[in-house]
N, C-alpha and C positions, 0 to 999 in steps of 0.2 A: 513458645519455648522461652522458658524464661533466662535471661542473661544479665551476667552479677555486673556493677555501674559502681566501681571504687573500692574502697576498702573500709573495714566495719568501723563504725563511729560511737567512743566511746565517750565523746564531750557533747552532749544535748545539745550544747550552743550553738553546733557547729551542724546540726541537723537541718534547718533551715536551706543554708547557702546549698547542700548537697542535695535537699528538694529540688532546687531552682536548676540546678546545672544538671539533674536527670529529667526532667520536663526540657529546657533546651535540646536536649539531647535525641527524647523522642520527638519532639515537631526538627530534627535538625537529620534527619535519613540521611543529607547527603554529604554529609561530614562525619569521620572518624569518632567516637566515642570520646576516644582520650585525649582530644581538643578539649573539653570541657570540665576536666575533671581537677584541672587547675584556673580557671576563670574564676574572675570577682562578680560582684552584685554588678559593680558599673559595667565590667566587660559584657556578661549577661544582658543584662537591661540596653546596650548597645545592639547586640547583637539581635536582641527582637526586634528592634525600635531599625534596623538597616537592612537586615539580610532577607532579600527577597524570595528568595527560594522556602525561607522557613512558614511550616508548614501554620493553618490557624488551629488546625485542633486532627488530634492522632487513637484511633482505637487500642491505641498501647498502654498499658499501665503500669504506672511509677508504684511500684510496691516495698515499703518500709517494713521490714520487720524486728520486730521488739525482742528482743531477748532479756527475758527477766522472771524469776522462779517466782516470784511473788504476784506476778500479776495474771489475770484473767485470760483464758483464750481466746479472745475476739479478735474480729475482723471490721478493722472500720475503714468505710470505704468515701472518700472526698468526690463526691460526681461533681462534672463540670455542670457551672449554670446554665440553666435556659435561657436560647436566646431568640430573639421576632426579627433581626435584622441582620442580613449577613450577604455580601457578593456572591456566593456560594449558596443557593439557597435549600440545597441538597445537605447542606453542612446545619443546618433547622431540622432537618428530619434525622438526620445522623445523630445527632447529640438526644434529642429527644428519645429515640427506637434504646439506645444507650439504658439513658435515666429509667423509662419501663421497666427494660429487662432484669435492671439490678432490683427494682423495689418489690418485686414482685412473691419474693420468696419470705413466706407464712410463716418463718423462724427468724425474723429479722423486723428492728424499728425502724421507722422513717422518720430524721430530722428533718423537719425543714427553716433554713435559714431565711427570717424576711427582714427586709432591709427596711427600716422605718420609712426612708426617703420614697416607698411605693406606696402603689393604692395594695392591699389586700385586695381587691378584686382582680386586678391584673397582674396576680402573682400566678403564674403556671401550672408552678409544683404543686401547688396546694388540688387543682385541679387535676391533674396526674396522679397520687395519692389517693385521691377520692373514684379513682375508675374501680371496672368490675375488677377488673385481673389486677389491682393491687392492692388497698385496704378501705373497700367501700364504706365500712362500718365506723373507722376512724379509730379501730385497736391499737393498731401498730403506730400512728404517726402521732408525731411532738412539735409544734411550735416557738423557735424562735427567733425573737425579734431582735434584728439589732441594729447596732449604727444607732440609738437613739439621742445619742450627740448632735446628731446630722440635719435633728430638726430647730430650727430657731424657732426664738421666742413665736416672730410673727406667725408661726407653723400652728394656730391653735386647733383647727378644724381637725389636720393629720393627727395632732396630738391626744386629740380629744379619740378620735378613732382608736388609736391604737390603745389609750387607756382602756376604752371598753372591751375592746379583743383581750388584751388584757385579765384584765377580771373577770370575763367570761359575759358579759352583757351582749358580745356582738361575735356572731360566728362562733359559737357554742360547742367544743370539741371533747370527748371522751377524756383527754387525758390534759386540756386549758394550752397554756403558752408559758412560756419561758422570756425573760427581757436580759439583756447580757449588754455590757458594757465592754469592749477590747482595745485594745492599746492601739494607736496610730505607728506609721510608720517611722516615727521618729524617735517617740519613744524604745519602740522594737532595737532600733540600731542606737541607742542610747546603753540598750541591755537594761532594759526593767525587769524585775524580779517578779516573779509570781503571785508573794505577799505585796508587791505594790500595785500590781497590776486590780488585784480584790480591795485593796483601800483605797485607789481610784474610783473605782464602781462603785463601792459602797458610799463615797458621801457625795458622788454625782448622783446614784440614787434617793439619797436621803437630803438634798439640797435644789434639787429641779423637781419644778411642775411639770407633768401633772404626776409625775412617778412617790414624790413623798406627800400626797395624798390618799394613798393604796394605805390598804390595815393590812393586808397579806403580805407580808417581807420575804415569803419563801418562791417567790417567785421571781427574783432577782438574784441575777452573780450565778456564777460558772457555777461554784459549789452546790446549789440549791439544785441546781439541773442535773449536774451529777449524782445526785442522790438517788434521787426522783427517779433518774434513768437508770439507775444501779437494781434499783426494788421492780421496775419494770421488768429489767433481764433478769431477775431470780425468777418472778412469776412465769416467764417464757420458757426458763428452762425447767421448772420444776412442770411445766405443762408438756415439755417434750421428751421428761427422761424416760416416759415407757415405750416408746417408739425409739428413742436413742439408745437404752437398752437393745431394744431387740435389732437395731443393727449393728451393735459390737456385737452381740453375740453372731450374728451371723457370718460375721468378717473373722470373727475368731474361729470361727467351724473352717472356715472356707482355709482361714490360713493353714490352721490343725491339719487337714487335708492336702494342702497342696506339703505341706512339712511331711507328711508321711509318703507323697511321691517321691522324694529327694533321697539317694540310695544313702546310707549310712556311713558314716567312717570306720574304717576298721579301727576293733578293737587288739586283734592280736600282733604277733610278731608278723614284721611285712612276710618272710618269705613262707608262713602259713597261710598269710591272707592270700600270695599269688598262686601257690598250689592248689590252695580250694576254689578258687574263682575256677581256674583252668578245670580241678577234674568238676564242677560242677556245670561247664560250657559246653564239656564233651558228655556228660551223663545225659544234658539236653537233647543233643541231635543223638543220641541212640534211643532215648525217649520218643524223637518225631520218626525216622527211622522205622523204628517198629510197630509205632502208632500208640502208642500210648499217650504222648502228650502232643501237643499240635497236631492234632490231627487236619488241621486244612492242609499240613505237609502229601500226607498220604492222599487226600480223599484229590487234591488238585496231579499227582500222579496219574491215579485211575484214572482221573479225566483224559490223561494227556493219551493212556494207552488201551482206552477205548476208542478216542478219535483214531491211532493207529491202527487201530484194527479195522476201521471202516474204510481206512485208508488201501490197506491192504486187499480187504475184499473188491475195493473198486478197479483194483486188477485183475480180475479172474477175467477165463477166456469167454465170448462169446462165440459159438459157435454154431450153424444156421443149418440145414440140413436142402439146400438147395443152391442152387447157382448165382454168382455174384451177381449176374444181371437181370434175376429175378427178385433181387433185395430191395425192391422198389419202395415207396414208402407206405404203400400197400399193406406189402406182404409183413414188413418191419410190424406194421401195426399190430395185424392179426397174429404173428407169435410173438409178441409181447406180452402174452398172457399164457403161455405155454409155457412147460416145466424146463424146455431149455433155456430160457432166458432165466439168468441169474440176479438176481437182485444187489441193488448197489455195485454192482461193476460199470464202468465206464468206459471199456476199453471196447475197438472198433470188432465187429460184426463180423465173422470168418465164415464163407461159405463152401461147397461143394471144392470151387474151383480152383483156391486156392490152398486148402489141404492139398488136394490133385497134384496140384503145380508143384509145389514141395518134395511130393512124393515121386514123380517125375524124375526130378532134379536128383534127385539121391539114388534111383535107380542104377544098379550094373551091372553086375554077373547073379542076382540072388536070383534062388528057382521063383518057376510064379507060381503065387499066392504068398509069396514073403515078402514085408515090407521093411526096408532097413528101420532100425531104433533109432538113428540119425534124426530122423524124420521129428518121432515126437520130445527126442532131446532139446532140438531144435526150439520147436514151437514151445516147448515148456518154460528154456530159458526166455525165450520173446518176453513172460509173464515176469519170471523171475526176478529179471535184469528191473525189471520196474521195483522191485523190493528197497532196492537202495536207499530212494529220496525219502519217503514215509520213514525209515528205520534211522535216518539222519535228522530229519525235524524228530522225530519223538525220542532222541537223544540227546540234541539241543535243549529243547522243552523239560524236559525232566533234569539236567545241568542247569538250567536256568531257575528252575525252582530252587533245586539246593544251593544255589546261590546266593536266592533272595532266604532262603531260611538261615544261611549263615551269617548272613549279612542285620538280619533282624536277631540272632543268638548274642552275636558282639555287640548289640548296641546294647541287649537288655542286661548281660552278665559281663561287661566290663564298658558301658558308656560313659562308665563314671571316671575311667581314668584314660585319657584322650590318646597317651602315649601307651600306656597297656594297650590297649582295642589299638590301633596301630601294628603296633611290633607283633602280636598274637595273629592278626588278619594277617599278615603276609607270611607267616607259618602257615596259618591254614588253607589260605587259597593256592599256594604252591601244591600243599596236599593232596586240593581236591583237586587240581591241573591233572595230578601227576596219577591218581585215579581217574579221573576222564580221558587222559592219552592210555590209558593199560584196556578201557571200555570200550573206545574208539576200535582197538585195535583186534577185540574182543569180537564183538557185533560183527568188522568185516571179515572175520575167518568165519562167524555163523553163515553170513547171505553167504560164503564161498562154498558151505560144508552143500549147502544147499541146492549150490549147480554140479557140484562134481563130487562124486557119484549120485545119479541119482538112487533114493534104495530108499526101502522102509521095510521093517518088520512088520509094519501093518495089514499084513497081506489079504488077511479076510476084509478090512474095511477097504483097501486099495477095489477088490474083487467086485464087490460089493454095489460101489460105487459103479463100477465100468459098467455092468449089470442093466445099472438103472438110468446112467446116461447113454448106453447105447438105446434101450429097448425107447428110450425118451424122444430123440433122434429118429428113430424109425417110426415111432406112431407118427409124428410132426411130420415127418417126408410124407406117410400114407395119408395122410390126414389132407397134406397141401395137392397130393397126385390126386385125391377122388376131387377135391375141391377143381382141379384142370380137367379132372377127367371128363365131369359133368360140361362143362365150360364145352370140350373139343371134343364129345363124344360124335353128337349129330353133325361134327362137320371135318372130323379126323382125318377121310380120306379124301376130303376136298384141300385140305391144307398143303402146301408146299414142303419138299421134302425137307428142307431142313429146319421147320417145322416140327414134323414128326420125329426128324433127329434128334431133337431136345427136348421131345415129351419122354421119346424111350428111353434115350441118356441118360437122363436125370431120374428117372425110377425102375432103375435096372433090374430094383427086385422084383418088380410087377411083370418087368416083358421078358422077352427074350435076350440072353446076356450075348447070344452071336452076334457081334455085330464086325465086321471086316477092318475096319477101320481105325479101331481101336485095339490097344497092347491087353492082353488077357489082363496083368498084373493092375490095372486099372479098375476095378468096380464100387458101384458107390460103397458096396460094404466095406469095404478098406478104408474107403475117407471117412463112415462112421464109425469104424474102428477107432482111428488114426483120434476123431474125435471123443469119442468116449475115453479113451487112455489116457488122454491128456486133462480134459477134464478132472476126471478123479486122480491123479493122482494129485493136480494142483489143488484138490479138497484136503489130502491131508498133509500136503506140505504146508495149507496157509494156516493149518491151524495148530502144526507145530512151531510155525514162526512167531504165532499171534502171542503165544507163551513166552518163546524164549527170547525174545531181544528184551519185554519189561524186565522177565528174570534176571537177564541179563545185568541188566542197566541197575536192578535194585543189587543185584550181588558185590558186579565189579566198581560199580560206581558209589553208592550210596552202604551200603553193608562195610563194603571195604575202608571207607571213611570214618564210619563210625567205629568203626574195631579197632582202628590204626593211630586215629587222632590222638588221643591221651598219651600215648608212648611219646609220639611226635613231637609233642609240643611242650610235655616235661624234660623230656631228652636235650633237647633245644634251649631252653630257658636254665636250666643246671649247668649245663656246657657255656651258655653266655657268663654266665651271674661268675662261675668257675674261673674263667678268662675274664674276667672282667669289662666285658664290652658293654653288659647293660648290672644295675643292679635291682636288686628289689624294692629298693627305697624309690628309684625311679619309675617303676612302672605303676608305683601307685600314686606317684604325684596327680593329683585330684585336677579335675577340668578346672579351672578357674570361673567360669560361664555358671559350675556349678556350684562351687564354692560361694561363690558371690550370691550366687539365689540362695541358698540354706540361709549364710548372714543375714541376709534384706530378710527372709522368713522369720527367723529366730527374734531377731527384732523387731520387728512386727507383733510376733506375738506375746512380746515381755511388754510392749507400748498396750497393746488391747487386755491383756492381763489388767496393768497396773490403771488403766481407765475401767475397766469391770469392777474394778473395786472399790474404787472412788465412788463409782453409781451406784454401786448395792449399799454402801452405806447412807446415801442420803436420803434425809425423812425432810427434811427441811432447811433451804436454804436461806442465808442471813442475807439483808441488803449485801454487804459491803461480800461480794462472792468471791470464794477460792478458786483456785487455778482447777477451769474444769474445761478437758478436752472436746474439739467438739460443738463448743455453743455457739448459739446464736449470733448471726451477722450484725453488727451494728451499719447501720448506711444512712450518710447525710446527703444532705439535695442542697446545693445553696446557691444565689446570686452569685457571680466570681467578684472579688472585690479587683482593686487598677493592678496590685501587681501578679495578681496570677495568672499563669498560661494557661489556655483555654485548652487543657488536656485534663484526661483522667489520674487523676494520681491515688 
């Protein structure tokens, strides 16, 4: 992240000293900022030369930027020297992994700075440079030499080397070397001029051996290199403007794109713009509603009161056609595959003895052969009373939905105004509340209508059914008797009496219904009665309910909402704006979050415009290059000379 280190500097001279105190700054972590931002060269240079804590070298980067309409878009980047000797010997491979990673990039030269007073052999960089992964071929890098003040007379052998590097006799490079002559530190804080600085060089090059024996003059002084490096980056970018094309253009699509996300401003009078937001929010949910638009609305409904309905079904009764202590897991098995077992019910296994018991229990003064209604009122609610919880989750569930669809309505047709989407959501969620408690209230008069009375018009499918679960029941009984019969035939009357008691018992159609012991009003046909009744009719109460609670729920819940909304919330909003508690100017005050991305867009896309343009005009670039967005890195590698901190700047 990058963080600003002073205030803009509009005196050059004064560029320097503000270098020095943002390098202290970064090797100084564990001191305040603004300690430095008033220190001198001596205070500075004290405080490297004492402060033990300060660091030798910081992956932070001291970043200058130029503001100036006239000059070029580059980036030049001062890497710290390589160095072979260091306490830290981790701080060798740090600085190093550094210098790679910057040189490495294909749209960029590599300076490198050699200091006369070395061997070119045991210059680093130069061998850095020269790897696969940065400019094996020697395109990109530029040699120069300096300090050549630094060599004395008796320095012949050096001298003589670097002449020939020089003029290309020794270490032979694509693009030769450069020799530069720089001002001392004395000079510097003397404040030499620019034009002194190039008339110093010029007649120390034209007055010292072996430098004013060279016939080539254009390889000396800042100016000549500057040229030279000027004509190099026009040819770099005129090599990368068809590739640099095609990534404006792509940034301009992408902006054009995300710009056309950004909902728009209104154009009209606010209190037109609020009324058509509004009735355009409610035209939405009567769209999902009916299914016209959003349909994951509806089709995630169906889902909810389908799973109800299997819910429901898992209630029906099971009823077994022999005695509870015959329900072994046997017998469970073997009519598990017979027509009275009901599919997807879950609920527990009822047999002979407790229909029996029931009917029993309910017995008083009726003649025999009549069995009170009690009986299968009874047993029917048993089923009933389970309808509850299923018609409350699939209540929930289908509220929940419209929730999340209202919730995703506001964001699309008023997210843009953070206080509009506010103030409107607690209109509408009061709304749908106040439809959910009328639904609520809806559904449990339905399960009530359901237990008391019980009744249908449907009298031939009621009939029908009874029909087909009785005759169902009686095959199953006869089916399970011959299955004992065979069993206890050849050993009947060896068996013990009460034995026999519960073969005849239990298939009373088959024997003799005399039996002393028992109340006439008892036979099995009564508990398959008992059971067949209840059965069917719980067939067409579950699939009057299977209907009416979704109907329900789409009517008084979701129907009623949609129909209602729009009055609601114009009603509401006339009556505020009237009273004055909110205005329309207000509710359209714009997200700010949004506001701010449309600007950052807009200008983005006036910056990629006016660079699209610039690039479609060029055929050909002059040395001396125009301000072109975009171009290529310049980046230096050099020895550090005594006063520089060994950070990146």
């Amino acid at each position: 992240m990058e963080q600003r280190f002073g205030s803009p500097i509009f005196d050059k001279n004064n560029i320097e000293i503000w270098v020095r105190r943002a390098q202290a700054a970064v090797l100084s972590p564990h001191k305040h900022q603004a300690e430095f931002e008033t220190m001198s060269k001596a205070e500075l240079k004290a405080l490297m030369e004492h402060d033990k804590e300060i660091l030798q070298f910081s992956k932070n980067v001291v970043v200058i930027k130029i503001m100036d309409p006239d000059a070029t878009d580059l980036s030049f980047v001062d890497l710290p020297g390589l160095i072979q000797n260091a306490k830290d010997e981790r701080l060798i491979s740090t600085v190093k992994s550094l210098v790679e990673g910057y040189i490495q990039g294909s749209n960029s030269l590599i300076v490198i700075a050699m200091p006369a007073t070395d061997d070119y052999e045991n210059l680093q960089a130069v061998t850095i440079a020269k790897s696969p992964k940065a400019d094996p071929e020697g395109d990109r890098t530029i040699g120069v030499i300096t300090k050549p003040d630094m060599l004395g007379e008796n320095n012949i052998g050096a001298r003589k080397n670097w002449k020939e590097t020089l003029d290309g006799t020794r270490h032979p490079t694509t693009h030769g070397y450069f020799c530069v002559r720089l001002p001392d530190d004395l000079q510097r804080e003397a404040g030499i001029t620019k034009e002194e600085v190039q008339e110093n060089a010029d007649a120390y090059f034209s007055s010292t051996l072996p430098w004013n024996q060279m016939t080539d003059r254009s390889r000396f002084g800042i100016p000549n290199f500057v040229q030279y490096v000027s004509k190099l980056l026009v040819d770099l970018i005129e090599k990368s403007l068809p590739s640099l094309r095609g990534r404006v253009d792509e940034k301009l699509q992408q902006c054009l794109t995300d710009l056309e996300g950004i909902p728009p401003l209104p154009q009209g009078h606010p209190s037109t713009e609020v009324l058509m937001r509004i009735t355009n929010f409610c035209r939405a949910i009567n769209d999902a509603v009916s299914g016209e638009k959003y349909k994951h609305f509806v089709q995630s409904n169906l889902v909810t009161y389908s799973k109800f309905k299997s819910e429901i079904i898992a209630t029906a009764p099971e009823f077994r056609p022999f005695e509870g202590s015959a329900l072994s897991l046997e017998k469970t098995r073997r009519c598990s595959s017979c027509i009275t077992f009901v599919p997807g019910s879950q609920t527990e296994a009822r047999g002979l003895d407790i229909v029996r018991n029931r009917i029993k229990l309910s017995i008083t003064w009726e003649l025999p052969g009549h069995i009170p209604f009690e009986v299968t009122k009874n047993l029917l609610h048993d089923y009933i009373d389970l309808w509850a919880e299923p018609t409350l989750d699939c209540f929930q569930a289908a509220k929940a939905t419209t929730t999340q669809l209202l919730i995703k309505l506001l964001q699309e047709y008023l997210g843009q105004y953070k206080f509009f989407q506010k103030y409107i959501s607690d209109l509408v969620f009061k709304e749908h509340n106040d439809c959910g408690r009328g639904t609520d209230e809806m559904l449990q008069k339905i399960l009530q209508m359901e237990k008391n009375p019980l009744c249908t018009q449907n009298s031939d499918v009621l009939s029908s059914q009874r029909r087909e679960w009785k005759d169902s029941l009686l095959r199953e009984a006869g089916r399970m008797y011959s299955e004992e019969l065979q069993q206890e035939k050849s050993t009947y009357h060896r068996c013990s009496t009460s034995r026999r008691s519960y073969i005849r018992h239990t298939f009373a159609s088959v024997f003799s219904r005399a039996d002393d012991h028992r109340p006439t009003t008892w036979t099995i046909d009564d508990e398959i009665e008992i059971m067949a009744g209840v059965q069917a009719y719980f067939h067409v109460a579950y699939q009057r309910i299977i209907d009416y609670i979704p109907l329900t729920i789409e009517h008084e819940l979701n129907q009623n909402l949609a129909n209602n909304i729009g009055n609601a919330l114009i009603d509401k909003v006339m009556q505020d704006t009237t009273e004055h508690r909110v205005t329309f100017e207000q509710l359209l005050s714009e997200d700010p979050v949004i506001a701010a991305k449309r600007e950052e867009l807009q200008n983005r896309r006036s910056r990629l415009l006016k660079i699209k343009a610039v690039l479609d005009k060029f055929k050909h670039l002059e040395p001396i290059a125009p301000s072109i967005p975009s171009s290529p890195t310049v980046e230096m590698e050099e020895q550090e000379e005594e006063y520089d901190a060994p950070c990146e700047g």
